[in-house]
C-alpha positions in Angstrom: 49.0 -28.4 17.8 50.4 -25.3 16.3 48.2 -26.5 12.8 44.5 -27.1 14.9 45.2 -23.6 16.4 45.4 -21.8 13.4 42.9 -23.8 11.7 40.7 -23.3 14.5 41.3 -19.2 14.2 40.8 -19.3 10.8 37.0 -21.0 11.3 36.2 -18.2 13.6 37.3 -15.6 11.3 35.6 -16.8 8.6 32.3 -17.4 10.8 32.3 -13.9 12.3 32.4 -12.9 8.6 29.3 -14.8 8.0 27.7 -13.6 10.6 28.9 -9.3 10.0 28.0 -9.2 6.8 25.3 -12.1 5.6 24.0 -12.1 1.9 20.3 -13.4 1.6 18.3 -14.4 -1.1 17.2 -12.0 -4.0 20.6 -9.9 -4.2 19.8 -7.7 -0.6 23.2 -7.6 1.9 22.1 -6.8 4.7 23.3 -3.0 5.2 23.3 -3.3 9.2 21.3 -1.4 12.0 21.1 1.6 10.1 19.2 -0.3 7.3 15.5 -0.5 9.8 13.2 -2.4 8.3 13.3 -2.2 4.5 16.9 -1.7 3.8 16.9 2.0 3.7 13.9 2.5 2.4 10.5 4.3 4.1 7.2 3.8 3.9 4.9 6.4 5.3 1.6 6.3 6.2 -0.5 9.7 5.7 -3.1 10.5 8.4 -6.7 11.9 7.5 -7.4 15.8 7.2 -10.7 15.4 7.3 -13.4 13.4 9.4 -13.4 10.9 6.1 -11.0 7.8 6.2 -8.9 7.9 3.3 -5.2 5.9 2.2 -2.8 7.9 1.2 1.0 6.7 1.5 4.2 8.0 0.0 7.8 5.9 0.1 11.2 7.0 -0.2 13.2 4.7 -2.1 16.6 4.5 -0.2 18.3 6.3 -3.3 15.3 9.5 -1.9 13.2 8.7 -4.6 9.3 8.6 -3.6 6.4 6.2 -4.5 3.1 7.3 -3.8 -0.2 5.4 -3.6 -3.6 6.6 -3.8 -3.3 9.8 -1.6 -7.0 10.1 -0.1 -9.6 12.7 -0.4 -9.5 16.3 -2.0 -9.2 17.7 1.4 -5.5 15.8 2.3 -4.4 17.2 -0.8 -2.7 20.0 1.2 -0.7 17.6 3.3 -0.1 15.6 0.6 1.3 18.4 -1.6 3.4 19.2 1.4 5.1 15.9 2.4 5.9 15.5 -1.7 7.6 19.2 -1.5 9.5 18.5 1.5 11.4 15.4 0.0 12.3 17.0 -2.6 8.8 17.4 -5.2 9.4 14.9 -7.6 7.2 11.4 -7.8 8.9 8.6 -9.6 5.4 6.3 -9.6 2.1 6.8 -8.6 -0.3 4.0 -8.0 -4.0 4.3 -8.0 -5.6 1.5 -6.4 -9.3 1.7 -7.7 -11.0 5.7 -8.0 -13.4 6.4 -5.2 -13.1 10.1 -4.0 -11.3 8.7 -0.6 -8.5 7.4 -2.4 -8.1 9.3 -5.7 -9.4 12.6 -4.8 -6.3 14.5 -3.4 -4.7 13.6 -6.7 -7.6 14.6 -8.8 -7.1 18.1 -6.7 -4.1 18.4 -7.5 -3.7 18.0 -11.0 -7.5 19.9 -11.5 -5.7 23.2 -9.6 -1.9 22.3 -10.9 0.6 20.4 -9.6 2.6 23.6 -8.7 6.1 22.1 -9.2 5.7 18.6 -8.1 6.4 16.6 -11.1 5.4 12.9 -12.0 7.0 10.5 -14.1 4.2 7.8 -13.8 0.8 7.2 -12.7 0.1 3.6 -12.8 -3.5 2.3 -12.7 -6.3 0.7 -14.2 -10.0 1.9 -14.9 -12.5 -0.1 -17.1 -15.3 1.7 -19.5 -17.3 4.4 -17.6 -20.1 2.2 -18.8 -19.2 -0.4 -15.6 -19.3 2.4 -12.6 -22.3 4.1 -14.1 -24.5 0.5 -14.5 -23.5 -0.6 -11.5 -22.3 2.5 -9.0 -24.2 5.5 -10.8 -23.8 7.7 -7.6 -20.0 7.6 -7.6 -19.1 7.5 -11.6 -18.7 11.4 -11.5 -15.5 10.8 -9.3 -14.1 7.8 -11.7 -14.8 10.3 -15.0 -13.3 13.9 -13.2 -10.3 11.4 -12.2 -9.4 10.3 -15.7 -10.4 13.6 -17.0 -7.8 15.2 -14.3 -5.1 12.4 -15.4 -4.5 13.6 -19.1 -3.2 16.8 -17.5 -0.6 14.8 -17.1 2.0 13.9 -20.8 0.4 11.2 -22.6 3.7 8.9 -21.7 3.2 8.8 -18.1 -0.2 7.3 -18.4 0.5 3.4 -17.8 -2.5 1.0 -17.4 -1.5 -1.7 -14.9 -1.9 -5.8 -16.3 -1.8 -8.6 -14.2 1.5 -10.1 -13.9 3.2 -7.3 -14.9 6.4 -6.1 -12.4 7.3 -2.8 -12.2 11.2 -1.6 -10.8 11.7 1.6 -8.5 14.9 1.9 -8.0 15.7 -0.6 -5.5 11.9 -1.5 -5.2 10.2 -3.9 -7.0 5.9 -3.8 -7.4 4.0 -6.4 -8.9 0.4 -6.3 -9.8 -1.8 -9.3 -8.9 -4.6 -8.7 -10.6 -6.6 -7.0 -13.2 -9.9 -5.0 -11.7 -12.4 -7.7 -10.7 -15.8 -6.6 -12.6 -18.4 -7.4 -9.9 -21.4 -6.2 -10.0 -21.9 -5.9 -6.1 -19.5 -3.7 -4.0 -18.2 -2.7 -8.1 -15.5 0.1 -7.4 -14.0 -1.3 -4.2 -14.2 -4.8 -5.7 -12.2 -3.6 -8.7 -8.9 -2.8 -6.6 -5.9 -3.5 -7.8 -3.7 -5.1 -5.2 0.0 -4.4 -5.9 2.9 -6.6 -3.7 6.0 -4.4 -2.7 9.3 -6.1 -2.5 11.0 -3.2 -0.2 14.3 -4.4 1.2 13.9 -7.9 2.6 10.3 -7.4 3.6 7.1 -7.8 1.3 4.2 -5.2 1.8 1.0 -5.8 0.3 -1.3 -3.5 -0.8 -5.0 -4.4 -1.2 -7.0 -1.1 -1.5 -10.8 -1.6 -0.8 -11.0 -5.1 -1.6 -14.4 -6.3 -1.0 -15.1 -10.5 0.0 -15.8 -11.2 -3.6 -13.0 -9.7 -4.9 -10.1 -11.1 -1.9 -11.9 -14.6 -2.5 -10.7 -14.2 -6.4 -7.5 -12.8 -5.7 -6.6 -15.4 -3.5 -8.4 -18.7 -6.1 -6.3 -16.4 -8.9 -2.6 -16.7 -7.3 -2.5 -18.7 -4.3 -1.6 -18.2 -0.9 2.2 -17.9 -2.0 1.9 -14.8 -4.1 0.0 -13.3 -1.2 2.3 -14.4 1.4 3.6 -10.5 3.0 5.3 -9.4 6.1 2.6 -6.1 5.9 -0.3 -6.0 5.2 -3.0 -2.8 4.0 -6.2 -3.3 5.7 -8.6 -3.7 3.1 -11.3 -1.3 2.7 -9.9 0.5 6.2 -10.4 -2.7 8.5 -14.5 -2.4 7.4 -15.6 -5.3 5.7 -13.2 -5.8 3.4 -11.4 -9.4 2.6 -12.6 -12.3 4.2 -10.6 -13.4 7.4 -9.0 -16.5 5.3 -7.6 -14.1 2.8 -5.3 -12.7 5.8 -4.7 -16.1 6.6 -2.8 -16.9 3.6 -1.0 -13.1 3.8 -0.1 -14.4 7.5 1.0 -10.7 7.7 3.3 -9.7 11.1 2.2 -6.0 10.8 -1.4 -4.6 9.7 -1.6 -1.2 8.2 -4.9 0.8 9.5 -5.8 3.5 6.9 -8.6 4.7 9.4 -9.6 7.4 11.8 -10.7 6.4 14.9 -14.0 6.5 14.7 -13.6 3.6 12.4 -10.9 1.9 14.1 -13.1 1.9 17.2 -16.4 1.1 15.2 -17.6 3.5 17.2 -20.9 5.6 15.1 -21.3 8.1 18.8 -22.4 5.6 21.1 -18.6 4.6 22.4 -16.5 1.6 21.0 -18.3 -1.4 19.3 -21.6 1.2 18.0 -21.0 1.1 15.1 -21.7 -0.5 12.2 -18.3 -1.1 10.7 -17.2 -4.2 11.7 -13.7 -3.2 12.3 -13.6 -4.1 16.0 -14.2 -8.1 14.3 -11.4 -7.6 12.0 -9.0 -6.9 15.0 -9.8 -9.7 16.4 -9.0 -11.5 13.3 -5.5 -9.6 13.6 -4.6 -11.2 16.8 -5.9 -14.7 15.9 -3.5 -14.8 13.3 -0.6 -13.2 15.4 -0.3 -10.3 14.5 2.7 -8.2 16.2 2.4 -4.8 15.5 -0.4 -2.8 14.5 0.2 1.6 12.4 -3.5 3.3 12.5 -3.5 6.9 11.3 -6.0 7.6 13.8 -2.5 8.3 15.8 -1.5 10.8 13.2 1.4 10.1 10.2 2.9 6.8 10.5 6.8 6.9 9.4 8.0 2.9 9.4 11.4 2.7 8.4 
């Protein structure tokens, strides 16, 4: 009797062990409540300045190291300048999603009037010949050229051009780039997004920038539902017409990331919700089809998820 008894303790012991301090897959311990959502790291969620939409995010790494993406138009530069300073001023990456003035302009601001202190190791991102966006979006190839002219302000060495494939280590965060920029000739610079996978504690956050139909159709026929597979999910091209609905199918995301006012959000052009011509109120619905829980809009102001 004496034996089952302390065989029986011993199983508990061992069981409450399992269960206070569980090891999963990829390395990550789980560092209890006060981990959140990506094991000590944070992810937020800039809002607009201006009336424009714009996607601008910047992530501490859980050693306080930040990640940026994009960073929206020259007028969030301001805000943007002022979250960077506030933790601390130094940018370990930066990654540029595709340059229209919405995403890339508040870093082409910066680096055009001086970055003031802030420093940047890296700026990771991929633009094809000028030749492409003037053929094929000749009203926005100024913005492409005065963002690479404003990127070799920065040294030489912290120029790196994204590849397909390639994965990329932030401290405890791990990127990898899906694609190279798709050259269409429709939709051209939002179609040539690079769409980069974060690997931020246990969770997977997928970025897509302004992916257009043609180009989520390729991403998807390129890698396959797997590589897409994410727990959150950047609304492409702000919730308006971006990827196709059985793109987001194969993310099967739990939490959608909104990088729009709400006049967008609401599709509303003046005329109350569902006036305009935006499409967003469609892609919603698509949202809650696919169960959806949660949904961070930064028509609500700066989203901190941690």
């Amino acid at each position: 009797m004496k034996l089952k008894k302390l065989l029986a303790v011993a199983l508990t012991v061992v069981a409450v062990s399992a269960l206070s301090f569980p090891v999963f897959a990829q390395g990550y311990v789980a560092a209890g409540p006060g981990a959140g959502r990506f094991g000590g790291d944070e992810m937020m969620m800039l809002s607009n300045q201006t009336d424009s939409q714009m996607m601008s995010y910047v992530i501490t790494t859980r050693k306080g190291d930040l990640i940026v993406i994009d960073g929206g138009v020259p007028g969030d530069a301001p805000h943007l300048r002022d979250v960077i300073n506030k933790k601390g001023g130094h940018v370990k990456a930066w990654f540029i999603s595709h340059p229209h003035s919405d995403h890339v302009g508040a870093l082409t601001q910066m680096l055009e009037e001086g970055l003031n202190g802030i420093t940047i190791d890296a700026v990771y991102y991929n633009y094809t010949d000028i030749s492409f966006y003037k053929k094929n979006e000749a009203y926005r190839a100024d913005m492409v050229q005065r963002s690479a002219n404003a990127l070799t302000k920065l040294d030489p060495s912290a120029l790196r051009m994204t590849h397909k494939g390639q994965e990329i280590d932030i401290d405890d965060i791990k990127v990898k780039v899906l694609n190279d920029p798709y050259l269409f000739e429709n939709n051209a610079i939002n179609n040539s997004s690079v769409a980069y996978r974060f690997q931020m504690g246990l969770k997977r956050v997928l970025f897509l920038g302004d992916m257009g139909p043609e180009a989520g159709e390729k991403l998807l026929s390129d890698v396959g539902a797997g590589e897409l597979k994410a727990d959150y999910v950047q609304m492409a091209h702000h919730g308006e017409y971006g990827v196709n609905k059985d793109v987001y199918q194969a993310i099967a995301p739990s939490v959608a990331l909104w990088n729009a006012p709400e006049w967008l959000y609401d599709d509303n052009n003046g005329g109350g919700v569902g006036s305009g011509p935006w499409g967003t109120l469609e892609t919603r619905q698509w949202m809650k089809d696919l169960g959806v829980k949660e949904n961070f809009v930064i028509k609500d102001g700066d989203q901190i998820i941690k």
